[in-house]
N, CA, C and O atoms as a CHARMM CRD file, in Angstrom:
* protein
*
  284
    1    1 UNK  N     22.48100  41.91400 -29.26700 PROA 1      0.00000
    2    1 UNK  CA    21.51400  40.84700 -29.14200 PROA 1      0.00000
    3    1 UNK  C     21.01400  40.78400 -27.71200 PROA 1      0.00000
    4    1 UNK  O     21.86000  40.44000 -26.88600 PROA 1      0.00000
    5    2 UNK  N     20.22800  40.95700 -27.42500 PROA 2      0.00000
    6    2 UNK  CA    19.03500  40.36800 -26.25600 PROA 2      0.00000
    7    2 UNK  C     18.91600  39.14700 -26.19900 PROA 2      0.00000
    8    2 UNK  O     18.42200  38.50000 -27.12300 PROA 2      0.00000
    9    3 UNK  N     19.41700  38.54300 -24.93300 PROA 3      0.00000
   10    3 UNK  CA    18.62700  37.47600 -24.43900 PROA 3      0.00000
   11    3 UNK  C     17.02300  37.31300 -23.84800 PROA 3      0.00000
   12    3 UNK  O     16.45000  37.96400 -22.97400 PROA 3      0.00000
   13    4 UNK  N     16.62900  36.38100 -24.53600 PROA 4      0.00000
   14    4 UNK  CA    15.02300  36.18200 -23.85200 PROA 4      0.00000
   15    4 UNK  C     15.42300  35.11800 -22.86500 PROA 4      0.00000
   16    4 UNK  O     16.20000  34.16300 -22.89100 PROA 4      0.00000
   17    5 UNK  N     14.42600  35.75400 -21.79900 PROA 5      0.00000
   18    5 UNK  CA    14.75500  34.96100 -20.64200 PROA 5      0.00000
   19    5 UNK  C     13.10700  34.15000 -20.97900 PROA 5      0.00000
   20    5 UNK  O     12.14900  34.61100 -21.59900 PROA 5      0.00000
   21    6 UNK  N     13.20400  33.31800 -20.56000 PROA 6      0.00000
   22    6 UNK  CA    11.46000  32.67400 -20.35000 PROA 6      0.00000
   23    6 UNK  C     11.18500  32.21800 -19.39300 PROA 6      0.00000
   24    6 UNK  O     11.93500  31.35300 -18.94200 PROA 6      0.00000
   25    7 UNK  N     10.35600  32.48200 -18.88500 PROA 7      0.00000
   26    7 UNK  CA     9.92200  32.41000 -17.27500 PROA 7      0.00000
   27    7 UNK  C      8.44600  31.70100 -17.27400 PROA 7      0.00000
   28    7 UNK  O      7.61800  32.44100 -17.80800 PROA 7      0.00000
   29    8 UNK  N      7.99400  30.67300 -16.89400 PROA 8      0.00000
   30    8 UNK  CA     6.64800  30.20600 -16.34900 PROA 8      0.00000
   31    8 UNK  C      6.75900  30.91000 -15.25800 PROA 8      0.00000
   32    8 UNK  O      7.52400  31.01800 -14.30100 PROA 8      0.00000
   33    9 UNK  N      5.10400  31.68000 -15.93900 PROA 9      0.00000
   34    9 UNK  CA     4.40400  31.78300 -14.41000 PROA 9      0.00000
   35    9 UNK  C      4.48300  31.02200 -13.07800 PROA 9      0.00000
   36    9 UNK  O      4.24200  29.81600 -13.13700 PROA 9      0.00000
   37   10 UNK  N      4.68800  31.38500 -12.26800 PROA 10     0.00000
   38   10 UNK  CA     4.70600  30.08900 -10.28300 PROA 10     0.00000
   39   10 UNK  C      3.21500  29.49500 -10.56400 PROA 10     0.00000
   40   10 UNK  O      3.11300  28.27300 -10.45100 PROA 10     0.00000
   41   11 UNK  N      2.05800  30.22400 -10.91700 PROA 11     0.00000
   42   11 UNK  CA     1.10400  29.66900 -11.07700 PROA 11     0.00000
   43   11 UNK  C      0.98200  28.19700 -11.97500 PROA 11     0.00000
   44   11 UNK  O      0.33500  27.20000 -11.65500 PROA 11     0.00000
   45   12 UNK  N      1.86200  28.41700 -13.26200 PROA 12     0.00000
   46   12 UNK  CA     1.78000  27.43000 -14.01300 PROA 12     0.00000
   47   12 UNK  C      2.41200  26.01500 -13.48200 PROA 12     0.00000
   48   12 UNK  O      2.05900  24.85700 -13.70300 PROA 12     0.00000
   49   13 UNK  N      3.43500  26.52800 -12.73200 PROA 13     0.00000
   50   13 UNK  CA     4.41500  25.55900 -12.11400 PROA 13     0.00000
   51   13 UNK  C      3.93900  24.94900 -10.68700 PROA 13     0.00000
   52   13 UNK  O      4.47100  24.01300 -10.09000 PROA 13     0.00000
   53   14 UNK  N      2.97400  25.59500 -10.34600 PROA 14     0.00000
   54   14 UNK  CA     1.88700  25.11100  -8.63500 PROA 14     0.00000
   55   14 UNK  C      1.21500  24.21800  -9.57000 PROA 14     0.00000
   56   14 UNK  O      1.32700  22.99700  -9.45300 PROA 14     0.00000
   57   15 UNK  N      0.41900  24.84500 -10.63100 PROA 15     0.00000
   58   15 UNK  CA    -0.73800  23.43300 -11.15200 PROA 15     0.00000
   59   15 UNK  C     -0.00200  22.50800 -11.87500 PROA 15     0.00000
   60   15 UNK  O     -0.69200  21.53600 -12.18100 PROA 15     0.00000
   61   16 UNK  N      1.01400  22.45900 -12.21800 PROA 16     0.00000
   62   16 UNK  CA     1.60300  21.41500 -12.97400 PROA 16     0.00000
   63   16 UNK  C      2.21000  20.29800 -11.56200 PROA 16     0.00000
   64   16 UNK  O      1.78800  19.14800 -11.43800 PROA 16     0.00000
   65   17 UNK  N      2.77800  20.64400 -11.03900 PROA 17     0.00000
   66   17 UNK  CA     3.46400  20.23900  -9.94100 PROA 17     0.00000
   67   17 UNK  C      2.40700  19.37000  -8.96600 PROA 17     0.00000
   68   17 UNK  O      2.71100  18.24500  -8.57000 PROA 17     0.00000
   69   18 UNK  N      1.14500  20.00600  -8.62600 PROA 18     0.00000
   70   18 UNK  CA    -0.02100  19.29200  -8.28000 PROA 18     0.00000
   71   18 UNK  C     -0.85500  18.28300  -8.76700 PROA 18     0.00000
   72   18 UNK  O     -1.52600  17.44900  -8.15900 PROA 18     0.00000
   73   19 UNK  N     -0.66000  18.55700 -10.33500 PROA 19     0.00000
   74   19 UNK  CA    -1.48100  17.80100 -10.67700 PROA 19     0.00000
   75   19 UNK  C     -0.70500  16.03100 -11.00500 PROA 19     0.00000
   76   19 UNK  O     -1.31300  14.98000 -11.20800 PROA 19     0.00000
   77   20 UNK  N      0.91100  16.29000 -10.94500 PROA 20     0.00000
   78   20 UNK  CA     1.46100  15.39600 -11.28300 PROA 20     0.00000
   79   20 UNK  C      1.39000  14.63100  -9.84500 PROA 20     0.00000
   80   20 UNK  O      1.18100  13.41800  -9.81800 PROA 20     0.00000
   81   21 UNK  N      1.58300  15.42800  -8.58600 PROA 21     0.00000
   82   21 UNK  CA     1.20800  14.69600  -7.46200 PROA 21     0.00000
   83   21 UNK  C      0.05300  13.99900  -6.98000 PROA 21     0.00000
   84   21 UNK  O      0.11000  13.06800  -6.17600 PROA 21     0.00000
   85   22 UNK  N     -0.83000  14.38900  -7.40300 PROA 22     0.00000
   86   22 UNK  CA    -2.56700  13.74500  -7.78400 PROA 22     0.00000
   87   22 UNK  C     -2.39000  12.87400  -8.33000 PROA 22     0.00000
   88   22 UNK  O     -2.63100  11.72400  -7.96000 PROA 22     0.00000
   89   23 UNK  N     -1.84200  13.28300  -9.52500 PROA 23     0.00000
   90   23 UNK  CA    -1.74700  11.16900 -10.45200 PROA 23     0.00000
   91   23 UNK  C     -0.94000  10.40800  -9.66800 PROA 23     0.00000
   92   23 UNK  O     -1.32200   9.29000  -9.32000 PROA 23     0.00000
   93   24 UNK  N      0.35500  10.93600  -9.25900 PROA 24     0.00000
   94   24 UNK  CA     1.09200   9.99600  -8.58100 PROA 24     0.00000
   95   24 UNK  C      0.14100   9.22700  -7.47000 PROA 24     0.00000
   96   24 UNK  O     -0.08800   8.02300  -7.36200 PROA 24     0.00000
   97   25 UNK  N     -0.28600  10.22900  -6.76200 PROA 25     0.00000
   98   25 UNK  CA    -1.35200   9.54200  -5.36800 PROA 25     0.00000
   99   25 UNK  C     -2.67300   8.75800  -5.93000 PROA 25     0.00000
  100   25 UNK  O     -3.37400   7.86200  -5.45900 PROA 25     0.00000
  101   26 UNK  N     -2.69200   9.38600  -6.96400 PROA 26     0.00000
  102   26 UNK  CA    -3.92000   8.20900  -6.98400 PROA 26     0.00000
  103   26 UNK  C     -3.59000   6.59600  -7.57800 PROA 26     0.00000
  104   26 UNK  O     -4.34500   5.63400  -7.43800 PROA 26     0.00000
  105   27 UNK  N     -2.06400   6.59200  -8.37300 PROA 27     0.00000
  106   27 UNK  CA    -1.84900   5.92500  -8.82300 PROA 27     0.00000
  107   27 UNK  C     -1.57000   4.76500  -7.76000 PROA 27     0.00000
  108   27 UNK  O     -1.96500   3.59900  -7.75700 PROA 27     0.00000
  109   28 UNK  N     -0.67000   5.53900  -6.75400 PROA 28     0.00000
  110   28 UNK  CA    -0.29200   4.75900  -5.27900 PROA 28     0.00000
  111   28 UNK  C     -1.54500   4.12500  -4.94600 PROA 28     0.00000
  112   28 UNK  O     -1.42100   2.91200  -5.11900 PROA 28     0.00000
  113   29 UNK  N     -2.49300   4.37700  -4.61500 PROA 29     0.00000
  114   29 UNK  CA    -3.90400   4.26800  -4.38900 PROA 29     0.00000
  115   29 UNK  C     -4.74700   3.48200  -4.98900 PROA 29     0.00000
  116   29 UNK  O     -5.65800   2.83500  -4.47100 PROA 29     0.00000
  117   30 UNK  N     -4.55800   3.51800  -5.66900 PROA 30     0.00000
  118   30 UNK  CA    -5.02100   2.17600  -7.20900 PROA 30     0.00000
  119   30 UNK  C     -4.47800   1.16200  -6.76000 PROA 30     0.00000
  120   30 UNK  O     -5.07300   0.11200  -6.51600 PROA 30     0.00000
  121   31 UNK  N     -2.69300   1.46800  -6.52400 PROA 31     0.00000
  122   31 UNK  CA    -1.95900   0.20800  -6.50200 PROA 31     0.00000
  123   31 UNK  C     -2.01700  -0.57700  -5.13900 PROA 31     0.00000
  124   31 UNK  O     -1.55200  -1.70900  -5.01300 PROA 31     0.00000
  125   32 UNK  N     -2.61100   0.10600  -4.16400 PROA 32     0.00000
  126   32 UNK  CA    -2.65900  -0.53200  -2.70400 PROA 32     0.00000
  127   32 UNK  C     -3.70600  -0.71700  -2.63000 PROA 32     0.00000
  128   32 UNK  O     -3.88400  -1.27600  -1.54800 PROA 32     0.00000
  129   33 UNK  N     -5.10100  -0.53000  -3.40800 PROA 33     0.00000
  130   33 UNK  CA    -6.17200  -0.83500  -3.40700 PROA 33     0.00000
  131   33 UNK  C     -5.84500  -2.24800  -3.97800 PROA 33     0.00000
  132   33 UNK  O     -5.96100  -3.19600  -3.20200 PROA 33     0.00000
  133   34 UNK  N     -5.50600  -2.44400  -5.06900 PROA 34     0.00000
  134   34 UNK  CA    -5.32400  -3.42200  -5.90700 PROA 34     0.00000
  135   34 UNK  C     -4.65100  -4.54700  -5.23800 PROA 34     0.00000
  136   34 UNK  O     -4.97200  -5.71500  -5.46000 PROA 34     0.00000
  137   35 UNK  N     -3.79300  -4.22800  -4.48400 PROA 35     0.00000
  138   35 UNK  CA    -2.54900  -5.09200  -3.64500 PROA 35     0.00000
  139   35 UNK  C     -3.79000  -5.90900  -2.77300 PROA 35     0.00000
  140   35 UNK  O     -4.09700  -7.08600  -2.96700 PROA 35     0.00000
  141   36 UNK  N     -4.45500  -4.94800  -1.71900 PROA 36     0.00000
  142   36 UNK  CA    -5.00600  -5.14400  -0.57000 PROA 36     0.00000
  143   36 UNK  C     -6.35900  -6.56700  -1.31900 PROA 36     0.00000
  144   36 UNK  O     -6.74500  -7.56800  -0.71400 PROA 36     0.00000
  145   37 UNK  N     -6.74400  -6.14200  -2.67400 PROA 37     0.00000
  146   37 UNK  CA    -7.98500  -6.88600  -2.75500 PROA 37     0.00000
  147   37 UNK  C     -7.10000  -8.38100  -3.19500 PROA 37     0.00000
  148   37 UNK  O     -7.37000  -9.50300  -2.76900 PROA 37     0.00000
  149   38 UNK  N     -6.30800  -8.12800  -3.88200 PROA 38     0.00000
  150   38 UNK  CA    -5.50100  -9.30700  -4.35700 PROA 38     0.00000
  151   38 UNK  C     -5.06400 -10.19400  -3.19600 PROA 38     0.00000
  152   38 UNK  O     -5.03800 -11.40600  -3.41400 PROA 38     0.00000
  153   39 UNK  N     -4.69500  -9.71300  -1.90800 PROA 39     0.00000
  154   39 UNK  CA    -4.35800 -10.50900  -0.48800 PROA 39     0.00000
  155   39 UNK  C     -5.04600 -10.84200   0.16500 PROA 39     0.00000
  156   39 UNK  O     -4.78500 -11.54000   1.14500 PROA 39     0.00000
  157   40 UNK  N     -6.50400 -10.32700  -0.26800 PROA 40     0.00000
  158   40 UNK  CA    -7.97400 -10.97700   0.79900 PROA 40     0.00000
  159   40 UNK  C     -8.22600 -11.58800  -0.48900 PROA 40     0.00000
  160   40 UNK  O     -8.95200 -12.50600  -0.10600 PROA 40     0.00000
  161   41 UNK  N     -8.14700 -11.72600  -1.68900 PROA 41     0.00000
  162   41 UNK  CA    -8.63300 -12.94100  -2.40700 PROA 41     0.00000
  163   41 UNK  C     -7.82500 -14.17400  -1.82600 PROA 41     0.00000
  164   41 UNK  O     -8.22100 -15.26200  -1.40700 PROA 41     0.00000
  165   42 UNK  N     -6.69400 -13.69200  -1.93000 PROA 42     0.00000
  166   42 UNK  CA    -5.35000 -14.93200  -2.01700 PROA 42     0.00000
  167   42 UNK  C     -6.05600 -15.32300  -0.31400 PROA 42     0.00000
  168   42 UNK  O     -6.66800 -16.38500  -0.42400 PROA 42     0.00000
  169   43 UNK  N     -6.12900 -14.82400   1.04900 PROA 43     0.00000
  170   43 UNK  CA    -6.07900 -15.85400   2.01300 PROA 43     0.00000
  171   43 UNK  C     -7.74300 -15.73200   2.40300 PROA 43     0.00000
  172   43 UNK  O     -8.10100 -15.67200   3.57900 PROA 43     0.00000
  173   44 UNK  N     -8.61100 -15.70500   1.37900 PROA 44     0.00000
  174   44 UNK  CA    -9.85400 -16.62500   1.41200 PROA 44     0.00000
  175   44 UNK  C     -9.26600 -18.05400   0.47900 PROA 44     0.00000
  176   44 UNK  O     -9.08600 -19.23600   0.77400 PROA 44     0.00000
  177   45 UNK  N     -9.11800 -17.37800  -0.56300 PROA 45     0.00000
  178   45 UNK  CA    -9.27000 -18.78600  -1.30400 PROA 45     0.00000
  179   45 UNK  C     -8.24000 -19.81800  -0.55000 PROA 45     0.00000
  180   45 UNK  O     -8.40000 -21.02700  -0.71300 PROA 45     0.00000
  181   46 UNK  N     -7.16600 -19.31400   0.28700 PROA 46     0.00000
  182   46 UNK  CA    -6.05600 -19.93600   1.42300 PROA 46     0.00000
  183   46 UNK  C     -7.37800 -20.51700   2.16200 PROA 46     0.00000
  184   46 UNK  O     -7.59000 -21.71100   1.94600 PROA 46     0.00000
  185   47 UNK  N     -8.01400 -20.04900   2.74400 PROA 47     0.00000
  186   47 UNK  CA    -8.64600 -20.68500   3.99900 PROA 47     0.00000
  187   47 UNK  C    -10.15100 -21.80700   3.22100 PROA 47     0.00000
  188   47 UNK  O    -10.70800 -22.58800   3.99200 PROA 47     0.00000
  189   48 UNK  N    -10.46300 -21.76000   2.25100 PROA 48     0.00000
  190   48 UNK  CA   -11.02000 -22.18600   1.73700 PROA 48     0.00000
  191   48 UNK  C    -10.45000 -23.34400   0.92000 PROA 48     0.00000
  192   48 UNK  O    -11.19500 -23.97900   0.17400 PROA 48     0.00000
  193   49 UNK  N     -9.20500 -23.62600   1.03300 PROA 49     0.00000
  194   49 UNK  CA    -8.89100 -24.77700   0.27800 PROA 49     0.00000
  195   49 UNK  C     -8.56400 -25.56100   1.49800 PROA 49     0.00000
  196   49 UNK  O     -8.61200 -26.78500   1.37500 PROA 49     0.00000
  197   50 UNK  N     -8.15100 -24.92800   2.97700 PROA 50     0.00000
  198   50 UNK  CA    -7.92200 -25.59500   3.65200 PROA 50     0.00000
  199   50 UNK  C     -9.20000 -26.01000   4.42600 PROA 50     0.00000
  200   50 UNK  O     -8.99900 -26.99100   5.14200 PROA 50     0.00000
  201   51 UNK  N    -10.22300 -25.61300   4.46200 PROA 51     0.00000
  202   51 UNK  CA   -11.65100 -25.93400   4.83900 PROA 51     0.00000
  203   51 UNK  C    -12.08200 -27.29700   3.66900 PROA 51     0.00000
  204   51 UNK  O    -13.19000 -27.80700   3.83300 PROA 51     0.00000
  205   52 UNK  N    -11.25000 -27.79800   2.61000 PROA 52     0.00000
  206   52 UNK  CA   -11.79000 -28.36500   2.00500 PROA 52     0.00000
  207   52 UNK  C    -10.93200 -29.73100   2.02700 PROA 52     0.00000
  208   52 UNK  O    -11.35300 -30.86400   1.79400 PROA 52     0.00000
  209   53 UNK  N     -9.58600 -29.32300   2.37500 PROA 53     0.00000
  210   53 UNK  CA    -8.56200 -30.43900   2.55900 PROA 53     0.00000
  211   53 UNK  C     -8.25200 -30.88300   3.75600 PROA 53     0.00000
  212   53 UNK  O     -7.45400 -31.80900   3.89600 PROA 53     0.00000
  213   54 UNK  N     -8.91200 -30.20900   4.89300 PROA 54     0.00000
  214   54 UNK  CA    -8.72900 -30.79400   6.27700 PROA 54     0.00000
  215   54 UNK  C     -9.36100 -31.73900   6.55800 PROA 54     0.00000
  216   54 UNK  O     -8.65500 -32.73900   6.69500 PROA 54     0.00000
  217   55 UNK  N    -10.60200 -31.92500   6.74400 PROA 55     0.00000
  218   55 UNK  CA   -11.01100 -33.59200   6.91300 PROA 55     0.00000
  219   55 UNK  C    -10.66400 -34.58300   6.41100 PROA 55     0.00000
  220   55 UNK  O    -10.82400 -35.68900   6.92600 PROA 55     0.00000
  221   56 UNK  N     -9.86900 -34.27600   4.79300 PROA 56     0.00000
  222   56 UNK  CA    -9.91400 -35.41800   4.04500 PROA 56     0.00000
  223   56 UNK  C     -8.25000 -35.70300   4.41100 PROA 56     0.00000
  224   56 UNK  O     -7.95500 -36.88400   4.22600 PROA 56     0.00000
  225   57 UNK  N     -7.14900 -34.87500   4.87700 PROA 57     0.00000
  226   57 UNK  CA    -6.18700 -35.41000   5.59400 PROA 57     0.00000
  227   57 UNK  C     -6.12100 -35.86100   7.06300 PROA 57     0.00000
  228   57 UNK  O     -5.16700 -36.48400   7.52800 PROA 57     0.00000
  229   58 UNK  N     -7.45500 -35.41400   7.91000 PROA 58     0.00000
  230   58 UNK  CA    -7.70300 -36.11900   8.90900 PROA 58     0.00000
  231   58 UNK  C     -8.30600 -36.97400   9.10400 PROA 58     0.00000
  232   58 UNK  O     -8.33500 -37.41700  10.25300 PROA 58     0.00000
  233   59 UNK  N     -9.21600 -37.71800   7.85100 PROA 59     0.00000
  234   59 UNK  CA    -9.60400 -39.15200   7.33400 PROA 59     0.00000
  235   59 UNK  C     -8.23400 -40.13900   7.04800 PROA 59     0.00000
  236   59 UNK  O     -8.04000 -41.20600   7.63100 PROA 59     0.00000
  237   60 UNK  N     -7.21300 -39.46300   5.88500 PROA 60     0.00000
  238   60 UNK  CA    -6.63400 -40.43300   5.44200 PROA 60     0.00000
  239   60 UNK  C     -5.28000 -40.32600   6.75500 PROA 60     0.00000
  240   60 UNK  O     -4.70200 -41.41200   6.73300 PROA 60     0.00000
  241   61 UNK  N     -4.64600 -39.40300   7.81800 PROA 61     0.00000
  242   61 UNK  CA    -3.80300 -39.36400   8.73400 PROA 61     0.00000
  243   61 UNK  C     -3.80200 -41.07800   9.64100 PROA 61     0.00000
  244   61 UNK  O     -2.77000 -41.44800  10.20100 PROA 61     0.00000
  245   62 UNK  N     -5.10300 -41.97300   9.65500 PROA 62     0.00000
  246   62 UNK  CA    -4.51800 -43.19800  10.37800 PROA 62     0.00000
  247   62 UNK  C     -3.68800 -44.15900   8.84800 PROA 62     0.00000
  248   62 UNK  O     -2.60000 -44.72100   8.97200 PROA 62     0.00000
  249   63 UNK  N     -4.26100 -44.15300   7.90400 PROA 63     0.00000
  250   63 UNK  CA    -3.82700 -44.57700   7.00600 PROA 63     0.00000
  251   63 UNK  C     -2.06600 -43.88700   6.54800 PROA 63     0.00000
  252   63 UNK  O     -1.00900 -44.51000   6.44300 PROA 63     0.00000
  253   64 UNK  N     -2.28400 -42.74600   6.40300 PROA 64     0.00000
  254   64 UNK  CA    -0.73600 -42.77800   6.11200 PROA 64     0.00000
  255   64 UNK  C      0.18400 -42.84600   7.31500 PROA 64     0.00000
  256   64 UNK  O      1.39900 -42.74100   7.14400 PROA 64     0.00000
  257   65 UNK  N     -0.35100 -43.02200   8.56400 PROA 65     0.00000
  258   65 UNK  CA     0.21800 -43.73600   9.72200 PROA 65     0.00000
  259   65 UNK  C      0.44500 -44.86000   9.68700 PROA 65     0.00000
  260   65 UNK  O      1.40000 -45.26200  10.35200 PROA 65     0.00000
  261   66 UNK  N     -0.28900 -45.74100   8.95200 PROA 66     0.00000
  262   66 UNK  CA     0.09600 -47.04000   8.75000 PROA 66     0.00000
  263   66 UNK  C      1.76400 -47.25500   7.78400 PROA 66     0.00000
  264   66 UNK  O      2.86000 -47.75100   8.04400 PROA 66     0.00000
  265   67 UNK  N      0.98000 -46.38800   6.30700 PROA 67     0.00000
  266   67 UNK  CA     2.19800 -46.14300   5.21200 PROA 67     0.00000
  267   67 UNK  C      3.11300 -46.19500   5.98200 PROA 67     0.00000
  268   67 UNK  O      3.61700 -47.30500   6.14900 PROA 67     0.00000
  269   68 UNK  N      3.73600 -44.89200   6.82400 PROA 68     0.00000
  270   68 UNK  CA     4.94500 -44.73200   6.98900 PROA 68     0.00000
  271   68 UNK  C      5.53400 -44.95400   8.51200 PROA 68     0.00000
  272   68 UNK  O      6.43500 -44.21100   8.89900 PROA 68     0.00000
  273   69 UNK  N      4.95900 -46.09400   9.46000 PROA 69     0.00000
  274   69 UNK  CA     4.92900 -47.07200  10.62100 PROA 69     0.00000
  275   69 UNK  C      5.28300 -45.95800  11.20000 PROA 69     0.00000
  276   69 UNK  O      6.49100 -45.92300  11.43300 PROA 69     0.00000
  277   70 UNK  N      4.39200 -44.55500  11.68900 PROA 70     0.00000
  278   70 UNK  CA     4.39500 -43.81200  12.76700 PROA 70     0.00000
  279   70 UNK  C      3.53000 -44.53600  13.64900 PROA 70     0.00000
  280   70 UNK  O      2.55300 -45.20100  13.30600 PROA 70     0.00000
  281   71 UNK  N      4.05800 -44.31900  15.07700 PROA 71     0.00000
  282   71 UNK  CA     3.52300 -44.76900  16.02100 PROA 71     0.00000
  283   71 UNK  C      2.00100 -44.12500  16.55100 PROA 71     0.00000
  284   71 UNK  O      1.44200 -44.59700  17.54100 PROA 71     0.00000
């Protein structure tokens, strides 16, 4: 009896090997794209809630100075 050996081509095993590193990188890439837009949404809409709640706690700040007898 003969053993069959089976051998991939190096060629087959360079494009397989590449192409799985391509998805991986682009996947990385997707995901830090995705990260990055998700953290400039999150500290606009941050600076934008505080553009909307700052006067109205520096309106009511003599009043809850009164509330809680800060000097």
């Amino acid at each position: 009896m003969s053993k069959r050996v089976h051998r991939f081509p190096l060629f087959s095993i360079t494009v397989s090997f590449h192409l799985k590193s391509t998805s991986g990188l682009m996947i990385w890439r997707g995901f830090t794209q995705v990260t990055h837009i998700k953290l400039s949404l999150f500290s606009r809409q941050q600076r934008h809630a505080c553009q909307l709640w700052a006067p109205t706690l520096l309106s009511l700040s003599p009043f809850l100075r009164y509330l809680l007898w800060l000097p």
